[in-house]
N, C-alpha and C positions, 0 to 999 in steps of 0.2 A: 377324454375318458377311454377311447380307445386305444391311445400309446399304454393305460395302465393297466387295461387287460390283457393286451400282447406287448409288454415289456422287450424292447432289444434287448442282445447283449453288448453292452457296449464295453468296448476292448480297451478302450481309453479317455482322456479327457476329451470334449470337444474342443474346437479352435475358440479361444478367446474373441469377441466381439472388438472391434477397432474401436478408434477415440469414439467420444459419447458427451455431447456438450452436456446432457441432462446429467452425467453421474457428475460432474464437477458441481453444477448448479447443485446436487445434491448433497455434496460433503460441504457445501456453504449453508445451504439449510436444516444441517447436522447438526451446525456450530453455530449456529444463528446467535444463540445466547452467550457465545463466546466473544462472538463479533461486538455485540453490543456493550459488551463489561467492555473488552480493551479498549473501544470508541469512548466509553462514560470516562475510563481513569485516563484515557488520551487529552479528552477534553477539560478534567481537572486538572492536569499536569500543564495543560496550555491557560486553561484560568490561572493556574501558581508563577508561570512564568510571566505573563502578562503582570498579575498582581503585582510581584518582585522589580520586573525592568520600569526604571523611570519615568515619566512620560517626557515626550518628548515637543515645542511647539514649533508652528513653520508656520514664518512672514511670506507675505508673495507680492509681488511689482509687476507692473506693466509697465511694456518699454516699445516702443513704435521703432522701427527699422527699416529704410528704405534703400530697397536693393539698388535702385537705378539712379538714386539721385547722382547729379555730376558733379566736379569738383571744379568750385569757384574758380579756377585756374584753365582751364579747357585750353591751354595756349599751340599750336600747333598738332604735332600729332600727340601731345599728351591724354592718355586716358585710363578709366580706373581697369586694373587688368582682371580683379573677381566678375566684371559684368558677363564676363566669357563664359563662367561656367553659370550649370545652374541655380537656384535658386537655394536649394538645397546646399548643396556645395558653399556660398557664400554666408548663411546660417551656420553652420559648423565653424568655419572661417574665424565670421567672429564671435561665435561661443566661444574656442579658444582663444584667442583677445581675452575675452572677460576673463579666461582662467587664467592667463599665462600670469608672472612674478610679476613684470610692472603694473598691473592694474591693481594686484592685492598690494602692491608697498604702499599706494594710494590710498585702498581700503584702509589701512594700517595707522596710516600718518590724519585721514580723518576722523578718527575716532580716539580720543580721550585717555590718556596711557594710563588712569587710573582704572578708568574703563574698561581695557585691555587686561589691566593685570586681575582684575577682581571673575571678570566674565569668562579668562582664558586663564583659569591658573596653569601652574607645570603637574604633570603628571603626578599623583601618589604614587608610595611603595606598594608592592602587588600583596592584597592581603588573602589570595586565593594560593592555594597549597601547591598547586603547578607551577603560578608565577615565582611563589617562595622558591621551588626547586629550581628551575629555570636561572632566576639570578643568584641561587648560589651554584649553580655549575658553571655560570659564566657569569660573571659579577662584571658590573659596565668601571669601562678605565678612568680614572681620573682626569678633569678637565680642567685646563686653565680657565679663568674667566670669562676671558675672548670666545676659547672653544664652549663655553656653556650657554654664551648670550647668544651666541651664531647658530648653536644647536636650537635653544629657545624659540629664535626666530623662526627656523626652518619647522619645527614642528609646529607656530601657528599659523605659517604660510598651509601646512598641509592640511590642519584642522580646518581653517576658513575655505580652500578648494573640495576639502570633501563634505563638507559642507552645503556648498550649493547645488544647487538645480536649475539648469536654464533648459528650456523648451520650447517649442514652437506653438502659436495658437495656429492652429489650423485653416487653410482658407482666408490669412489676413496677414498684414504686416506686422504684428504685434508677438510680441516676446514674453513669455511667464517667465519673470525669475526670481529663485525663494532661498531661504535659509534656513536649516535644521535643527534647532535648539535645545536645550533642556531649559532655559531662561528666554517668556515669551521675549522680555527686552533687548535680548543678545542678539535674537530672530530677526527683530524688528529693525534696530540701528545698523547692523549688518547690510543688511537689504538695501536700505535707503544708502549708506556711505557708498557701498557696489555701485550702484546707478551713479552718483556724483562721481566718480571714480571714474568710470567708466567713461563717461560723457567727457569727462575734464582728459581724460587721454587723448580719446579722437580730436578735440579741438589742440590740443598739443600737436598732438602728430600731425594736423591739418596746416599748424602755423609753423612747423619747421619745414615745411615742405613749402609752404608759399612763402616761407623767408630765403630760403635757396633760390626759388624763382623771380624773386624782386631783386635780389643782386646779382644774377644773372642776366634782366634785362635792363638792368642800370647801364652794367658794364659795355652790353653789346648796345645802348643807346649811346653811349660815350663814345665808340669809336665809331658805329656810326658816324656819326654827326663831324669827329673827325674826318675820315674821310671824304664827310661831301664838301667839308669846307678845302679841301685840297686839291676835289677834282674840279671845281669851282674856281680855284685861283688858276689851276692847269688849262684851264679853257678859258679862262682870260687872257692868258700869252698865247695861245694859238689863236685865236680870235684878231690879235694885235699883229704877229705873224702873218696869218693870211690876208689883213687888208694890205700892208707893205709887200707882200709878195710877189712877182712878176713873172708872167709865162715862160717858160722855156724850151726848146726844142723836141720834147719827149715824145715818143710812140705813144698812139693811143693801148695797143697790147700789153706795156710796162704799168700804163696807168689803171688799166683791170687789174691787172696782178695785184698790183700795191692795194687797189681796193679791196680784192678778198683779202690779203694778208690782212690787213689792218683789221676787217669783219672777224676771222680768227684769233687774232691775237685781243679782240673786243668780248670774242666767248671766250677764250681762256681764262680772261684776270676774271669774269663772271662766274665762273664756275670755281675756280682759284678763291674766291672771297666766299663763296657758298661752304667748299670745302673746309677752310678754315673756320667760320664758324663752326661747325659741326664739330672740330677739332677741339675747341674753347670748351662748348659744350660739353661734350664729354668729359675732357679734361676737369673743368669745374663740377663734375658730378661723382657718384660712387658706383662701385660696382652692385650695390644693392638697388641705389636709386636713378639709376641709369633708365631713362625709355629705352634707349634701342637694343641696352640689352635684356629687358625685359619682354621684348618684342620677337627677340629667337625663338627659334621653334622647342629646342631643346629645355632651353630656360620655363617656358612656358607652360609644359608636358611635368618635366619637375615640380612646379608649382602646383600643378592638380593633382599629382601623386601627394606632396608634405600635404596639401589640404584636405586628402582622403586619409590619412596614417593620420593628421589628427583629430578627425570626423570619428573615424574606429575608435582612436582614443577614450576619446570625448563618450560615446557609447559603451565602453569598459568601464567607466569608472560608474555607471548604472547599478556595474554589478559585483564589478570586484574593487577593494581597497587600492589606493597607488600602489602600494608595499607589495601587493601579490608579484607572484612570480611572470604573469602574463602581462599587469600593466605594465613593468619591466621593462619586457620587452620588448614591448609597442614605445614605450616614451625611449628606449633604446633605439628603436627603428625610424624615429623621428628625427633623434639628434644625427643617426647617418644620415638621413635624406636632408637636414639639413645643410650637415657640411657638406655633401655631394652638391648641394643647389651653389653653396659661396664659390668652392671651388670651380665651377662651371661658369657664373655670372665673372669670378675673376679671370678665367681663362677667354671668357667672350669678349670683355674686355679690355685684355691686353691685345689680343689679334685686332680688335677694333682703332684702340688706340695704333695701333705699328702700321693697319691699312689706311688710317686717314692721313697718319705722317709720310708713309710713302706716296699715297696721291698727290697729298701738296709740293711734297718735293719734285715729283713728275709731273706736275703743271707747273710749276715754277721751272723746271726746265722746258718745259715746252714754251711756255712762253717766251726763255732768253732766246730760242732757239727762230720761234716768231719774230721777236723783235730782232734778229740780224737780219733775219729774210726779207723784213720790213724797209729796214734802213738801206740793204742790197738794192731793194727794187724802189725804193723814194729817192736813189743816186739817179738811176736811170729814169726815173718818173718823165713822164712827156707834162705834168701839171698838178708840179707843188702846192698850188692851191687847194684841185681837188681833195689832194691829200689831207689840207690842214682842214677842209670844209667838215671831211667826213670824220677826221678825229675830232673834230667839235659837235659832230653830232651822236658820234660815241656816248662822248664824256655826258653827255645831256642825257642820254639813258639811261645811264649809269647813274649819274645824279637822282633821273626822277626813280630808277628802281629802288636807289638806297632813302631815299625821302618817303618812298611807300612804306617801305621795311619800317622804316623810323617811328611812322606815323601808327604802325601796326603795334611798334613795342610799346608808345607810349601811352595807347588805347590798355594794353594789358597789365602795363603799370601801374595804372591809374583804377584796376579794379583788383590788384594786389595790394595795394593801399587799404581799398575799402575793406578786401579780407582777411587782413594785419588788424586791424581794427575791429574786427567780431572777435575776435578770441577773448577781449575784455567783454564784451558783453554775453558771451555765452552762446552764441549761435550757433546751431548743427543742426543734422538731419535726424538725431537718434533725440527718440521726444518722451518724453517721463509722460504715458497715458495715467498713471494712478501709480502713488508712492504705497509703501508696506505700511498699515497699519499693527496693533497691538495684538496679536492673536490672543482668544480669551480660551479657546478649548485646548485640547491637545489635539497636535495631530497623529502621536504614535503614542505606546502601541493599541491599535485596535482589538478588541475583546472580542469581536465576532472572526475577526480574522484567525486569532490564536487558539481559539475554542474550533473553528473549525478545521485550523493545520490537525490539532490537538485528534478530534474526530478520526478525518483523513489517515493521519499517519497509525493512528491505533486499530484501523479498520484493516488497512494493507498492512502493517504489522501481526495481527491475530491472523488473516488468510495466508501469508506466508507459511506464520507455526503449524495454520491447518493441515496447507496442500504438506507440507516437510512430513507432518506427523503420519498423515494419508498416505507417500510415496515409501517412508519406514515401515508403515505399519502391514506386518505379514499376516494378520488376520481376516476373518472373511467378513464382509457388511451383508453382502447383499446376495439374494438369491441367485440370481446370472450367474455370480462370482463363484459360489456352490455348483453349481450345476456346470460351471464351464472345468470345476479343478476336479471333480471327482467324476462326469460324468453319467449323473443319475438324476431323474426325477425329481425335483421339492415335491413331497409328499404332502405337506403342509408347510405354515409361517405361524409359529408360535407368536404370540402378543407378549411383548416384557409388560408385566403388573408392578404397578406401584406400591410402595410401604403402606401409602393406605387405603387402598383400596383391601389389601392386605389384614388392616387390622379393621376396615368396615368389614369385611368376610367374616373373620371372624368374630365380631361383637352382633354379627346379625346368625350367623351361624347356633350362640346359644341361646340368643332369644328364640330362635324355630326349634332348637333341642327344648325348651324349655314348655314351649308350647303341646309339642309332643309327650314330653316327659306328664305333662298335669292330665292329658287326654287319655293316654295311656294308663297312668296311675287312677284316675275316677273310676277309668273301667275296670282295674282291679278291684279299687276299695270295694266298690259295687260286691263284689264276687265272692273277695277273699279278705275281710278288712283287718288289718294292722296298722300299731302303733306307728311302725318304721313306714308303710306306705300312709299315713294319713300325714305322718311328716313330710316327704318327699312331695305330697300335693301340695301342703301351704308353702314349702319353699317356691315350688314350681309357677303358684298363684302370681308370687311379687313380680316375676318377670314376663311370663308368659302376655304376648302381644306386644311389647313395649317397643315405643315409637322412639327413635331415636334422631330426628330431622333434626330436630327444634334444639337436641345438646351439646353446647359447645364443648370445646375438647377436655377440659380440666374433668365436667361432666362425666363425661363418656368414658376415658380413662377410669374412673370412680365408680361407675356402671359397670365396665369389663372386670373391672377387680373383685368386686361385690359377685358377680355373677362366676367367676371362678372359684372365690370360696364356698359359696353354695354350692356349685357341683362337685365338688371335695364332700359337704356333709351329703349330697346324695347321695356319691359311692361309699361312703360309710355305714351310711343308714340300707343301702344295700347290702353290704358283707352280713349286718347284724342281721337283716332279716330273709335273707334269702334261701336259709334253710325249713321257712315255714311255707314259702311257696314251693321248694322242691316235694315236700312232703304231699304234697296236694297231690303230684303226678298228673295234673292237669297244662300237657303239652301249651293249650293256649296262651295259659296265664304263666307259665316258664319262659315263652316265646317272648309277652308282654314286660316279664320283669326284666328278662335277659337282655331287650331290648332298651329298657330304661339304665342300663348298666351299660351299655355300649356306648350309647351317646351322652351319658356324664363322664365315664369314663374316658372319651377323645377332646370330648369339648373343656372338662377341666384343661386340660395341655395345651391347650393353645392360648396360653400367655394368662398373665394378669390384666390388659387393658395398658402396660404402658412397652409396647413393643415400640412404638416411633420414638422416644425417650431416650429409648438403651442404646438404639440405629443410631443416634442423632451423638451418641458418645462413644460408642465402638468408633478404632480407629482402621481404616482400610488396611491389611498384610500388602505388603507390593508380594508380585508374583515367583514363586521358587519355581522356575522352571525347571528345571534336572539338578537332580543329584545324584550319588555313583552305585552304580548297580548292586555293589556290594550292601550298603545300606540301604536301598529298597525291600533286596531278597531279606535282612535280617527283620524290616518292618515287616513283610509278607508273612515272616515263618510267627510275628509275636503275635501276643493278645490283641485284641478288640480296641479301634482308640477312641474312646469316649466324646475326643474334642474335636471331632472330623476330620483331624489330620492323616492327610494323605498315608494309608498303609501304601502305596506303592511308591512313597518317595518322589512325589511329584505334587506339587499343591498350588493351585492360584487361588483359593477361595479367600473373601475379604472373614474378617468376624461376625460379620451380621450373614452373610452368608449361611455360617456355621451354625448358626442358631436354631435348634431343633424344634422351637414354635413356629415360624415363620418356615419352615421345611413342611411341617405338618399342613400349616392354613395353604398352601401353596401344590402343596402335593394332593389334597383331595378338594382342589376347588372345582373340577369338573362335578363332583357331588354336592358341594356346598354351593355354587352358583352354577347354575346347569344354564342360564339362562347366558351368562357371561360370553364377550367374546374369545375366551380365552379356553372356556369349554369347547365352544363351538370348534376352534378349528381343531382339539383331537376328536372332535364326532366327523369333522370332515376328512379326517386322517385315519380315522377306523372306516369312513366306507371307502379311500384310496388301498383301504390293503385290502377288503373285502372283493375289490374289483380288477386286485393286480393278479389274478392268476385265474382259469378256466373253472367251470363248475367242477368238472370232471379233476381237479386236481386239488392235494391237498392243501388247504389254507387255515389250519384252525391252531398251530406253535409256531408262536415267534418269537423273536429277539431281536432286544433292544441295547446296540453297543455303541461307543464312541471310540474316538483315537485316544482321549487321556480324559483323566476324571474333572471333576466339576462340568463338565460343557451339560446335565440337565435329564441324564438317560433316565434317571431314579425317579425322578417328577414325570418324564415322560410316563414311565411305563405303567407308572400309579394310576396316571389322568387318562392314559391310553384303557388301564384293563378295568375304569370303572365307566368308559363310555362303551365296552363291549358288555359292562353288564347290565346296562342302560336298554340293550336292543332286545327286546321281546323276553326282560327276562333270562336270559343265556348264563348259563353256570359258566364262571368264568373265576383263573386261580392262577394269580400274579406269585412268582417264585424266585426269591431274593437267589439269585446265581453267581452274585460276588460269595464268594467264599471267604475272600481275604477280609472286605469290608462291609461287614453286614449290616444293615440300616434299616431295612423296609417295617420292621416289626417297632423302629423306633416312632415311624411317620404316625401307622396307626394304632401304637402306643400300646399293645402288644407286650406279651414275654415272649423273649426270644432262645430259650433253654434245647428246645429240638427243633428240629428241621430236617433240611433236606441232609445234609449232611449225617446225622443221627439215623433217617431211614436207610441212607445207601449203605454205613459202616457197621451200627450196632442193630440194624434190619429193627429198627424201632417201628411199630405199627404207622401206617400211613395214616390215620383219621387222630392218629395221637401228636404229629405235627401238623397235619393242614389247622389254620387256624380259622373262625369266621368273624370276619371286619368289621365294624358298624355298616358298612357299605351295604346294603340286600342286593345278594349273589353275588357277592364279590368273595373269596376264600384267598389265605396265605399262606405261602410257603415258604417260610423263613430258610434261612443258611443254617442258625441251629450252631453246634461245636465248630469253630475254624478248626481246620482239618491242617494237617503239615504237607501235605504234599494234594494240593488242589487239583491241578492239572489232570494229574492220573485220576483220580476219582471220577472227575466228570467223564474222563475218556472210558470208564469201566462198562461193562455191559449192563451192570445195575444199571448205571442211569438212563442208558439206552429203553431197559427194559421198562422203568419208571414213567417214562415219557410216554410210550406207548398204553401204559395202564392210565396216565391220565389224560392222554388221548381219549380214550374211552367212558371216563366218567366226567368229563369238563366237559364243556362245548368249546370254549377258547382257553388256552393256555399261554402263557408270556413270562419272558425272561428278563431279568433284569440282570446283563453280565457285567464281566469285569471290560476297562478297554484296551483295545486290541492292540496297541502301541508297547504295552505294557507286561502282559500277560498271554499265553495261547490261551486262555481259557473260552474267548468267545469263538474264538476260529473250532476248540471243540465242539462245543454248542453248537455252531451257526451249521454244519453238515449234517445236526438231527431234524432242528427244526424246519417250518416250511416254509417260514420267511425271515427277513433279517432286513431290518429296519437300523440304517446311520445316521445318529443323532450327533446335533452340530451345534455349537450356539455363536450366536451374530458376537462381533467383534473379539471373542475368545477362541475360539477354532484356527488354527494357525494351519495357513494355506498346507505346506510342506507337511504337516503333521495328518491332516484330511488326505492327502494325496497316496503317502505313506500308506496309513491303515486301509485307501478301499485297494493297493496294491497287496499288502497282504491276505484280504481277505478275498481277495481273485487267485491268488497262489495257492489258498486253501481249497479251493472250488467252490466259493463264497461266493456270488455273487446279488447284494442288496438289492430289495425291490426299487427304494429309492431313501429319500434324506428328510431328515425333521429337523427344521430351522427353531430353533430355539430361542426366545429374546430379544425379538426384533421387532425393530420403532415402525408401527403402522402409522402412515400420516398420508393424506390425499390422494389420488387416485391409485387404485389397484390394491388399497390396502382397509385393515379393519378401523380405518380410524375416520378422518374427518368426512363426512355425508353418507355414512355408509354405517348401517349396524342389524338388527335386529329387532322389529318390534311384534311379537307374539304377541298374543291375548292371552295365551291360556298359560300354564304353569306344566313342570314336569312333574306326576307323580309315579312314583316305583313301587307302591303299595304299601311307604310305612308311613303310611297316615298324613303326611305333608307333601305341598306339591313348591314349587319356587317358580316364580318369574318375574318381570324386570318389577312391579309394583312391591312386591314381597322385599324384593333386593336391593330396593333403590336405586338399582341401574337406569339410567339418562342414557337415554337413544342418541341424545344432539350432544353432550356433551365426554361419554366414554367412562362416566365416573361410575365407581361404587358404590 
């Protein structure tokens, strides 16, 4: 209260406030009922999509997998080379397996080619207006037979891979895997042939791999066993040799020597026969199926890179089609790393192959090179015996190592046999837990799913359009926003009134004129009795008190209509008679009738009862925001427009807007609901200007101006100067200051013939324009003739002088101008008066346009006490609306016989209603 008694000057706008999580939350609870339509038709759009797409059914298998099992083969250093990585790792592995082409040719060939062709026809012609377009801008080439059957196939190799689903059960060996169907049966036999498929590979793959190994140990059993039979016959002639042998003269030092020689050239041919198998080996193997060169480091590193590139794979195809542009190039990235893997295992290979042929060749030279050394030093020998002792104990090493080896191959022979032999019965480590049965439901698409995308997407779609429309929108919402662009005070927060709360005002409004009107007329008849007043009583009887809780709306409409045409025959029945009460010259009963003529004569106007009807079919004007000054000025200089069209060439009012019943019920609801919140805040607005300047200064003429019309100044200044005549009684005289657009005498229904204009030109007696309102002390001062040259007139000393003479016989005085964007006319005005009050309304008042007019009006030497918000949504704290209202006992009365408060008016404390 104290910034409005000592008001700054303030020079300019204040600093805008920073971000503000609560005004976002705020333009979402703006929109609230926005949000929830786009969420309903989100969610029917997602019910029609759902409805429309097929359903879909999905088979599911369990299948047991054992990472660690060995392979019946375990022969030397063979081993499986996935145990390396982890677990993880080796599940991907063979997920891939299961997708790759040999397992689906499998799928293929088990299952029924009628089967096939009935379950998987070929694609239809595209009967959607895109694919139409589509294949006729590029129509597919003609195909040989060959190329259709090979196409055929390839598309249901793609169909059955996109198709499945393989996954892990968690925490167990066990494997989920399912098929996608529109046919539960397609689902079902899919699944299960997969599994037999599936199984029936790895025992393939298990039996070429231990058929490799059975003829590799056949073969090294063959020469084996050759060889011992020859170092066997070899050690029989040295045996036969050394009994016939006879000592001879040799050094014992020749005879060491010979001894080691012969122990060397004993490990050479040992190592010499090791190398060469290895040689075999390899040779009889591939560069894919190679151990040792599966066993490189490089080889190996490779192999866990292709089983992560098809792990990713494998996890793309989750989410994107093969055909996308990303699985692409992932199964692009695959096929490099593939041929970088061949390429590498064949280069490991050939260096292997060339390093074991040049060993052998260099032990077979080493050894010729041994056996001369040998034969050098068994010339010289001191005792050829020894000699042939210890090459017969060679040969015997030799023997029993290759008899061990023997004995070794034929042990794993023998259980390559027994795993030659499982392939017909089916054995492996991969175990069918539970085959796919018949799905009976669907499992796509889900209705709760699509109802709530449906939801989802309509929610974030409507708050998109919100915030867009919010970051566009150059209009003011919110008080802050006011007060930060112009600088000044909220003086008050006008409440926006509902249509009908609007037409409850007015249908309670003539039941209390009606009430009054019989009270008033009894006291006449009493006094002065007439035909015409004993009429205007029994009309006044049928209404007079009448509840209207309990009438539905067809009712009540049929109430307000009825009740309008009766106040039509009261101010009739008043013209006829109202020369017999002038005659009387008794001031009271003139006062009495006069008063029965005012409130039939305002309350007829305010509609027939069906104002929400006509709303409900007016269509909204969109906004004419500017047009060219030339055609302003020609509308400014013409007549009166009857249909509220903008005389200054600017207009955003809808049609209902324009409707000069609803202008009326609107413009005197501070008298017709005094009790209302909508009263209340211009009574809290008449004491923010009673408070905004010192005693000692003047405060009793103001004006009330906006930046451009419609924003509300006309309604203000109505509700404004009938709550000044609310306060102890105060003469108080509202004076239509637009010149160009004159209206105020239409509100209170009025003739509008003289005025203000009429007094300052043709010096027309002032008591022959003020007019008096139904309002008690409320007077008018209509505009009266549109004048051609407005400006000037206000600027004359008359008016100057005007103001000051009703300075003096008013208590308050009020302006209703023209706005200041528009016209100089309020900037004249605003340097007589002693306040100047800038009216604004929420989401109509355009930032730049408020800014604008308080810059002009500081140019002037204008500066406003502060701002009247106009039409703004009171809702929860700090506002007139939820928890928060008003609950008086008592009623207002002003001395004409009736008083109003919330019982009278049917205003609801808890609910805000009419």
């Amino acid at each position: 209260m104290e910034e409005l008694q000592r008001p700054a000057h303030v020079q300019g706008p204040v600093p805008q406030n920073e971000f503000n999580v609560l005004e976002y939350l705020g333009i979402i609870r703006k929109h609230m009922k926005t949000m929830f339509v786009a969420s309903f038709i989100g969610a029917l759009i997602g019910m029609g999509l759902w409805w429309m797409k097929p359903p879909v059914y999905r088979a599911e298998a369990t299948l047991k997998m054992d990472q660690n099992s060995r392979d019946i083969l375990n022969y030397g250093e063979f081993y499986n080379p996935y145990t390396r990585f982890f677990r993880e790792e080796y599940l991907k592995t063979e997920f891939e397996i299961m997708e790759s082409n040999p397992v689906i040719d499998r799928v293929i060939s088990r299952l029924p080619e009628a089967f096939v062709e009935s379950h998987f026809p070929p694609p239809k012609r595209s009967t959607s207006l895109f694919g139409f377009v589509r294949e006729s801008l590029k129509p597919k080439p003609k195909l040989t037979p060959e190329q259709q059957k090979e196409q055929d196939y390839e598309r249901l190799l793609s169909t059955l891979r996109n198709g499945l689903e393989v996954k892990e059960i968690r925490s167990t060996n066990l494997v989920s895997l399912s098929f996608v169907s529109q046919n539960p049966l397609t689902a079902k036999s899919v699944v299960n042939a997969w599994l037999e498929a599936y199984i029936q590979y790895e025992l393939e793959q298990k039996y070429v791999k231990n058929k490799q190994a059975h003829n590799f140990l056949a073969q090294e059993s063959s020469r084996l066993r050759r060889e011992i039979e020859a170092l066997v016959a070899e050690k029989a002639d040295k045996e036969k040799q050394s009994n016939a042998f006879k000592l001879g003269n040799n050094t014992i030092a020749d005879e060491q020597s010979l001894i080691d020689r012969n122990r060397d050239l004993s490990d050479a041919r040992t190592k010499l026969i090791r190398t060469e198998a290895r040689l075999r080996k390899l040779e009889n193997a591939s560069p894919e199926s190679s151990i040792d060169v599966s066993q490189m480091s490089s080889v190996t590193r490779m192999s866990g890179e292709l089983a992560q590139l098809r792990a990713d794979y494998q996890a793309g195809l989750k989410i994107y089609k093969p055909e996308a542009a990303v699985m692409q190039d992932k199964r692009g990235k695959i096929d490099a790393k593939q041929t970088e893997l061949r390429k590498e295992q064949r280069r490991i290979y050939r260096e292997l192959l060339n390093d074991l042929r040049a060993e052998v060749e260099a032990q077979g030279g080493a050894i010729e090179m041994l056996q001369k050394d040998a034969a050098r030093l068994q010339a010289s020998s001191v005792s050829t015996k020894k000699e042939l002792e210890t090459s017969i104990v060679n040969m015997e090493d030799q023997i029993t190592g290759l008899r061990t080896t023997l004995e070794e191959l034929d042990k794993r022979k023998a259980s390559l046999n027994l795993a030659l032999g499982l392939k017909d019965i089916g054995r492996t480590d991969k175990v069918i837990v539970e085959n796919a049965s018949l799905p009976k439901t669907p499992y796509a698409p889900s209705l709760r799913r699509y109802v709530l995308a449906g939801l989802f997407l309509g929610a974030m779609l409507a708050m998109g359009v919100m915030f867009l429309l919010e970051i566009t929108d150059r209009t003011i919402h919110t008080a802050d926003m006011l007060q930060g662009i112009t600088g000044l005070p909220t003086l008050t927060m006008v409440p926006k009134i509902r249509e009908r709360q609007l037409e409850k005002a007015a249908e309670d409004f003539k039941i209390k004129a009606f009430t009054e009107i019989h009270e008033k007329g009894v006291a006449l008849l009493k006094a002065a009795p007439s035909q015409e007043l004993k009429s205007i009583v029994d009309i006044a009887v049928l209404f007079k008190d009448r509840e209207t809780k309990e009438l539905q709306s067809k009712d009540l409409e049929r109430l307000s209509s009825e009740m309008s045409q009766n106040m039509e025959k009261v101010v009739a029945l008043y013209l006829r008679g109202k020369n017999d009460i002038l005659r009387t010259e008794n001031a009271g009963w003139i006062a009495y009738f006069t008063r029965i003529y005012d409130l039939a004569n305002y309350a007829r106007s305010l509609g027939s009862g069906e104002i929400r009807e006509d709303l409900q079919k007016s269509e909204t004007k969109k906004p004419s925001r500017r047009r060219l000054a030339a055609e302003a000025k020609s509308l400014a200089l013409g007549h009166e427009n009857e249909t509220e069209d903008d005389a200054y060439g600017y207009s955003n009012q809808s049609e209902k807007e324009q409707r000069i019943g609803i202008r009326k019920v609107i413009g005197c609801m501070t008298h017709i609901k005094p009790a209302h919140v909508f009263s209340e805040a211009y009574r809290h607005l008449r004491t923010n200007i009673l408070f905004s300047k010192a005693d000692n200064e003047r405060n009793h003429v103001f004006l009330l101006t906006s930046s451009v019309p419609s924003e509300g100044k006309t309604i203000s200044s109505i509700n404004l100067s009938i709550a000044f005549s609310q306060l102890d009684k105060k003469r108080v005289l509202l004076i239509d200051g637009d010149l160009r657009r004159a209206k105020l005498h239409k509100v209170f229904n009025l003739p509008g013939e003289l005025g203000l204009v009429d007094h300052l030109v043709q010096k027309e007696p002032l008591e022959n324009c003020i007019q008096q309102t139904f309002i008690p002390n409320l007077s008018l001062l209509g505009s009266g003739t549109i004048p051609p040259n407005p400006s000037e007139l206000l600027a004359s000393q008359s008016m100057r002088n005007l103001i000051q003479e009703l300075r003096e016989r008013f208590d308050y005085v009020l302006f209703d101008s023209s706005p200041v964007l528009l016209v100089t006319d309020a900037c004249i005005i605003g340097n007589m008066v002693d306040a100047t009050i800038f009216v604004t309304k929420a989401a109509a008042t355009h930032r730049d346009e408020a800014a604008r007019s308080i810059q002009i009006l500081r140019s002037n030497g204008i500066t406003p006490i502060g701002t009247l918000f106009n039409d703004t949504e009171f809702s929860g704290k700090g506002g007139y609306g939820k928890g928060y209202g008003y609950s008086y006992g008592y009623g207002y009365g002003y001395g004409y016989g009736y008083g109003y408060g919330y019982n009278s008016y049917g205003y609801n404390r808890r609910t805000n209603k009419a």
